[in-house]
C-alpha positions in Angstrom: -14.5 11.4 -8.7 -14.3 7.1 -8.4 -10.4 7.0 -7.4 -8.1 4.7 -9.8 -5.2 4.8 -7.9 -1.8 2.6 -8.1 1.0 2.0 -5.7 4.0 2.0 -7.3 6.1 3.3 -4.5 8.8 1.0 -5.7 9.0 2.7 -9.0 12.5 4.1 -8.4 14.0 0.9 -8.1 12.5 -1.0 -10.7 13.9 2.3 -13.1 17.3 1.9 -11.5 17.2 -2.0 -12.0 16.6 -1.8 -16.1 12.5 -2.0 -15.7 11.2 -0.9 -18.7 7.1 -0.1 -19.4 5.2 -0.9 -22.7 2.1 0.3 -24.0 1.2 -1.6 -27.3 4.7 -2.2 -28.0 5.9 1.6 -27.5 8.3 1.7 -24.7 7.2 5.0 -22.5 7.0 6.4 -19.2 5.1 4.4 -16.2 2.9 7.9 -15.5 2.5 8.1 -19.1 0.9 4.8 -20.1 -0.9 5.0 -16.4 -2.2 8.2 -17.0 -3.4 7.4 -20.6 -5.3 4.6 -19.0 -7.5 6.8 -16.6 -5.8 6.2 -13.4 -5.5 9.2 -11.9 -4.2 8.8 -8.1 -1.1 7.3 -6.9 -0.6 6.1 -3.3 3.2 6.1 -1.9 4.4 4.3 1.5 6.8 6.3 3.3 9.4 4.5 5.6 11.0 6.8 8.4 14.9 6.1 7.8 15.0 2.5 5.5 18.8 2.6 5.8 21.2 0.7 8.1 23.6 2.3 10.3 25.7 2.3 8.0 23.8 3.7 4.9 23.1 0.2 3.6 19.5 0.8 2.1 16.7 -1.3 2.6 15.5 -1.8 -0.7 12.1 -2.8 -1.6 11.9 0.6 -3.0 13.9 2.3 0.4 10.7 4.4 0.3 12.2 7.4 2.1 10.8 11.2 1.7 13.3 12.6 -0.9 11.8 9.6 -2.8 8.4 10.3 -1.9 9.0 13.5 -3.4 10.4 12.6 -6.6 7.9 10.4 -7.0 4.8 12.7 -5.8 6.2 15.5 -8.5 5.9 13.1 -11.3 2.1 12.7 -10.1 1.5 16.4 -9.6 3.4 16.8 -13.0 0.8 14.3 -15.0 -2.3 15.6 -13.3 -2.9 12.9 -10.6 -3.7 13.1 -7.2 -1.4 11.3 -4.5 -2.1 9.4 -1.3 0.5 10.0 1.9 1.0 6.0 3.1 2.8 7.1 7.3 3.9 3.0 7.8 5.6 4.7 11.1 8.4 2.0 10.7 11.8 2.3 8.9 10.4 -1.1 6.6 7.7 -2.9 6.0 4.6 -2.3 8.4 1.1 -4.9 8.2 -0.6 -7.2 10.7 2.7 -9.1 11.2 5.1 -6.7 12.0 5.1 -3.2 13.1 8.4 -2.6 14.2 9.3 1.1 16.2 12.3 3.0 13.8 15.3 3.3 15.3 15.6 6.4 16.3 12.4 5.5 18.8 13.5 2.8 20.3 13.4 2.8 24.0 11.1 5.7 24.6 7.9 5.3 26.7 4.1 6.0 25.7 4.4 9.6 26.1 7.5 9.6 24.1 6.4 7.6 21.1 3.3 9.8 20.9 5.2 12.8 20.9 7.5 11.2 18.2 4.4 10.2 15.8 3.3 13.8 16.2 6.4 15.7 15.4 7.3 13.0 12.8 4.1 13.4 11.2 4.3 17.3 11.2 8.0 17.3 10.0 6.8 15.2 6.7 4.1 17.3 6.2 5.8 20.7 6.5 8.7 19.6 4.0 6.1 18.5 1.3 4.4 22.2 2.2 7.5 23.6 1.4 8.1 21.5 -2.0 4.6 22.5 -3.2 2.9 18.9 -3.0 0.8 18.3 -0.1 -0.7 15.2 -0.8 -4.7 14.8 -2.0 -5.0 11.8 1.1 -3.4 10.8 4.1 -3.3 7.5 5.2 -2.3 7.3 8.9 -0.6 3.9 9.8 -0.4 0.8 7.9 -2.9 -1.9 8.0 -3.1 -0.9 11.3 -5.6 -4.7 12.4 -2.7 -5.6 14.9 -1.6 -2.0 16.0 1.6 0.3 15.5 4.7 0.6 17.4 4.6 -2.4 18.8 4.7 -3.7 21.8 3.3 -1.0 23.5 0.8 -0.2 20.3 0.0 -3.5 19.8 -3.8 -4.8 20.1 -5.4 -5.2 22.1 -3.9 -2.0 24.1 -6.1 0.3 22.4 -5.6 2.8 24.2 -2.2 3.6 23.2 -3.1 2.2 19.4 -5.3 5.3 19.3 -3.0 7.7 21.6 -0.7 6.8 18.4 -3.1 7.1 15.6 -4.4 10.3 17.1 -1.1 12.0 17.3 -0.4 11.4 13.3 -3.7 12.5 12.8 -3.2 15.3 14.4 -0.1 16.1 13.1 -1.6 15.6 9.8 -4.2 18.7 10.6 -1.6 20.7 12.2 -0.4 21.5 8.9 -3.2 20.7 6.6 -6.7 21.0 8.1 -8.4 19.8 5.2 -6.9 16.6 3.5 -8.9 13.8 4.3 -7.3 11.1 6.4 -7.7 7.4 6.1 -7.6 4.4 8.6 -6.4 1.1 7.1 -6.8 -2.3 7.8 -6.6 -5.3 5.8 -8.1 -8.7 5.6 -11.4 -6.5 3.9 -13.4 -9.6 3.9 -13.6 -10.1 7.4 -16.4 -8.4 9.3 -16.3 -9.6 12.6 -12.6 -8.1 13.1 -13.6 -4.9 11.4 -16.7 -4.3 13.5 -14.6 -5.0 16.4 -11.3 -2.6 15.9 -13.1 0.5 14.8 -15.7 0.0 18.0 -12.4 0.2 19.6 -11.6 3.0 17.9 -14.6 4.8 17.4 -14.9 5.4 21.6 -11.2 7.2 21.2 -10.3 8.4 18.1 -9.9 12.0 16.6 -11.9 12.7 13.5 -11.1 11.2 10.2 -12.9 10.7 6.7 -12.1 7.5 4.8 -11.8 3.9 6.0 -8.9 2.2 3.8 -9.4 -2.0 3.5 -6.9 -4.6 1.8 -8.5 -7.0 -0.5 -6.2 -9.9 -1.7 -8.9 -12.5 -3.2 -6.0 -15.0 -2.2 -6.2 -14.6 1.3 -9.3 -12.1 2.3 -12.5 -13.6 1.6 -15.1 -13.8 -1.2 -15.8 -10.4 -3.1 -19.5 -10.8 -1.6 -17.5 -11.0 1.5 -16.0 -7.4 0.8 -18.4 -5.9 -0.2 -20.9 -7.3 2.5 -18.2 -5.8 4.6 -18.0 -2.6 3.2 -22.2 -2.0 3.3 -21.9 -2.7 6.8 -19.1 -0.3 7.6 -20.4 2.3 5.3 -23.6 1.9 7.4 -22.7 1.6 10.9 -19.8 5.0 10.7 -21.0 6.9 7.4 -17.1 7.2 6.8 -15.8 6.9 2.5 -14.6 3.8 2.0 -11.2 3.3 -0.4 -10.0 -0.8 -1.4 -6.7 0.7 -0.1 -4.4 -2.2 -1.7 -5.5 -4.7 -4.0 -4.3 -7.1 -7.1 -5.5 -10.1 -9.0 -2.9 -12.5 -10.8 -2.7 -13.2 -14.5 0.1 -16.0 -14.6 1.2 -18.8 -12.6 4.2 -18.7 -14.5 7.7 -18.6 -13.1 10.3 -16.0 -13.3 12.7 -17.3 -11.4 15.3 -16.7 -14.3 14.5 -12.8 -14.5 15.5 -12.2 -11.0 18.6 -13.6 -11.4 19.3 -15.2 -8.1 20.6 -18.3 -6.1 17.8 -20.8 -5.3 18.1 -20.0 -1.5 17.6 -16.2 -2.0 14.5 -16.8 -4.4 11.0 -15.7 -2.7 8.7 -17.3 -4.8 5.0 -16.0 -6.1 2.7 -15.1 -2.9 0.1 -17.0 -5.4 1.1 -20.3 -3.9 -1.0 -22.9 -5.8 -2.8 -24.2 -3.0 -4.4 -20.4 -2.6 -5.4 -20.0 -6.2 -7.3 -23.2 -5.9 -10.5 -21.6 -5.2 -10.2 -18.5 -6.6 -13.7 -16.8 -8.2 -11.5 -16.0 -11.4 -8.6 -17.8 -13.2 -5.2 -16.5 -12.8 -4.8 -15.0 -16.4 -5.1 -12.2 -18.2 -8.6 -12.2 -19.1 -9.4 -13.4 -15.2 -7.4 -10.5 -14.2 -9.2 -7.7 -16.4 -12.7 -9.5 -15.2 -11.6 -9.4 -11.5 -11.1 -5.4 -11.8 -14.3 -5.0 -13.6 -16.6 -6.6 -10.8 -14.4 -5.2 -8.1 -14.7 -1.6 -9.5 -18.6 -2.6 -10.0 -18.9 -3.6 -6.3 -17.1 -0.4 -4.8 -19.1 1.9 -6.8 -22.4 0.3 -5.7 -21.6 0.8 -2.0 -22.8 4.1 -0.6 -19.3 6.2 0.0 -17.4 3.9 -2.0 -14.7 6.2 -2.9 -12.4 4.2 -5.9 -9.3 1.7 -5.3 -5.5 1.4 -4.9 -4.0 -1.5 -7.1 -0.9 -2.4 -5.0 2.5 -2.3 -6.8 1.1 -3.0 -10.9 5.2 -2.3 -12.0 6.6 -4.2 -9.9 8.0 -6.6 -12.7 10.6 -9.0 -12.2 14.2 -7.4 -12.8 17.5 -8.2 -11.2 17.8 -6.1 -8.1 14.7 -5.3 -6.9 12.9 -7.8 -4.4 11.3 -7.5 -0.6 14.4 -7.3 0.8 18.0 -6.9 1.4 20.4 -8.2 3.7 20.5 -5.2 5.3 16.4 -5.0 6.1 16.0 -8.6 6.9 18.4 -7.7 9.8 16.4 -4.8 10.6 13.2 -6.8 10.9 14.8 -10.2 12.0 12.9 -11.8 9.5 15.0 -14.8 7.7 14.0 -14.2 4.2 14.5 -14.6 1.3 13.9 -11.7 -0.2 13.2 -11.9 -4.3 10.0 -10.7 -6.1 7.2 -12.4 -5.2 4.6 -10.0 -6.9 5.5 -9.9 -10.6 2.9 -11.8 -11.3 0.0 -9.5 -10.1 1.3 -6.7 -11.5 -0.8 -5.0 -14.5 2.7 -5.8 -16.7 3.6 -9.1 -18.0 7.6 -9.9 -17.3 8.6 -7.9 -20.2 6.8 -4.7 -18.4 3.9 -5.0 -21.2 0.3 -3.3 -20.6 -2.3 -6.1 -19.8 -5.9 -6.2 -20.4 -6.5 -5.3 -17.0 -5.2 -1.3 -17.9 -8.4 -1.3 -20.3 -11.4 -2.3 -18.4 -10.0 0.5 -15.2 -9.2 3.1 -18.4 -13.0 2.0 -19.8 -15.3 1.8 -16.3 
């Protein structure tokens, strides 16, 4: 089965904040309209503790495993399979931050493996117990630069993999059977791809699927990706899933729906000097054609497995952006931390079905 999978691990918030989905002018459920539109996996990140120490949550979703569960029912409950996303961070993990959770600071190597390992089981026992394993594991989060840094981070691959190996073990501990991904992002870049899973390959426990992010905006040509992907599909023999992607369909503002100062504003990640080149037009119609020839493209590849759209809901609404107060002090990041997504998602700003729903319901 081709996966037509969404993240919308930030669901809960958007509900909470007055989001509300359309599907030709009838207001209904997100899994309702998404289902009715063929998607049938979701994919949900999964942050060890996103609260401060003082129960401030994190936001951005606060993606913790009651959550995960909530949200993982409502799949199981409309018939879709769900992918496990293990950031192994209390916030945001990718190539420019993988920060240890707080209750792992200070420990050594040996420690931090043990950690990912018991961590990993612990998740995975609870959702045993709640009936809803999930259909994928994805172990780490666009893992390019490592995990748990410092010690993790590349190029000490040797503890990257001592890492990666204990989730995946901890994954098969409990479930010998789900298949495990290993995700990077930048998916148009070869040369870095060939490189880390060479790495990799000389020290890693088995696994199934390798998971790539393609953001047309900042990874490459899609001849690029999928170049890419032949080659990796070749050289391991391993599925390959388009773990996150989107494509814009406005460069309109939204500032107003969001509701905030001018210095907490984020801005659209679509700045107009990276839409300059783009191979489609940011609008609605260049957003439907995008997913068609990117669905086309994984298809064609031998082991190309289906897609993740990253966060379609995420519409702009007061209340729900990147990040709080609370999380920026977590990551020492400076902010802002508004929406800057609403204008990739598969909703206009009202939270109205585009085009784009069609061509994935149709391919």
């Amino acid at each position: 089965m081709f996966i037509k999978g969404m993240d919308i691990s930030s669901l809960l918030e958007e509900e909470s904040c007055g989001a509300k989905y359309y599907d030709h002018g009838r207001e209904a459920d997100l899994f309702d309209i998404l289902r009715d539109y063929g998607v049938n996996s979701i994919r949900l990140r999964l942050w060890n503790d996103p609260y401060d120490e003082k129960g401030n949550p994190y936001g951005a979703g606060t993606n913790d495993l009651d959550k995960t569960i909530v949200l993982a029912r409502r799949a199981r409950e409309h018939k879709m399979g769900w992918l496990l996303d293990f950031h192994y961070s209390d916030f945001w993990a990718d190539p420019g931050k993988q920060i240890v959770p707080k209750a792992w600071r200070g420990l050594d190597e040996a420690e931090l493996e043990q950690a990912v390992y018991d961590y990993t089981v612990d998740v995975m026992r609870r959702l045993e117990e709640e009936n809803l394993l999930p259909s994928m594991v994805q172990v780490g989060n666009e893992l390019t630069n490592g995990l748990l840094w410092p010690t993790g981070k590349k190029p000490e691959y040797d503890n990257m993999a001592r890492y990666i190996n204990a989730g995946i073990r901890g994954v098969r501990f409990v479930d010998r059977r789900v298949p495990i991904m290993i995700h990077l992002d930048n998916g148009g870049l070869n040369e870095m791809y060939v490189d880390w899973f060479e790495h990799f390959m000389e020290r890693c426990e088995p696994f199934e699927i390798i998971g790539l992010s393609y953001y047309p905006f900042w990874h490459g040509t899609m001849e690029q990706l999928e170049s890419n992907m032949r080659d990796m599909a070749e050289r391991y023999g391993k599925k390959l899933v388009v773990a996150e992607v989107s494509m814009g369909f406005t460069m309109e503002d939204y500032r107003d729906r969001e509701k905030l100062p001018k210095n907490e504003l984020k801005g659209m990640a679509t700045r107009a000097e990276l839409v300059e080149h783009l191979e489609y037009p940011m609008s609605p119609q260049g957003q439907a054609d995008f997913m068609r020839d990117i669905m086309s493209r994984i298809q064609s590849v031998p082991g190309g497995a289906g897609f993740y759209y990253w966060e379609p809901a995420w519409i702009p609404v007061c209340g729900c952006g990147w990040a709080n107060e609370a999380a920026l002090l977590y990551t020492g990041e400076k902010g802002p931390g508004g929406n800057e997504w609403a204008n990739q998602a598969l909703f206009d700003y009202d939270g109205n079905a585009l085009p784009a729903l069609e061509v994935i319901r149709d391919f």
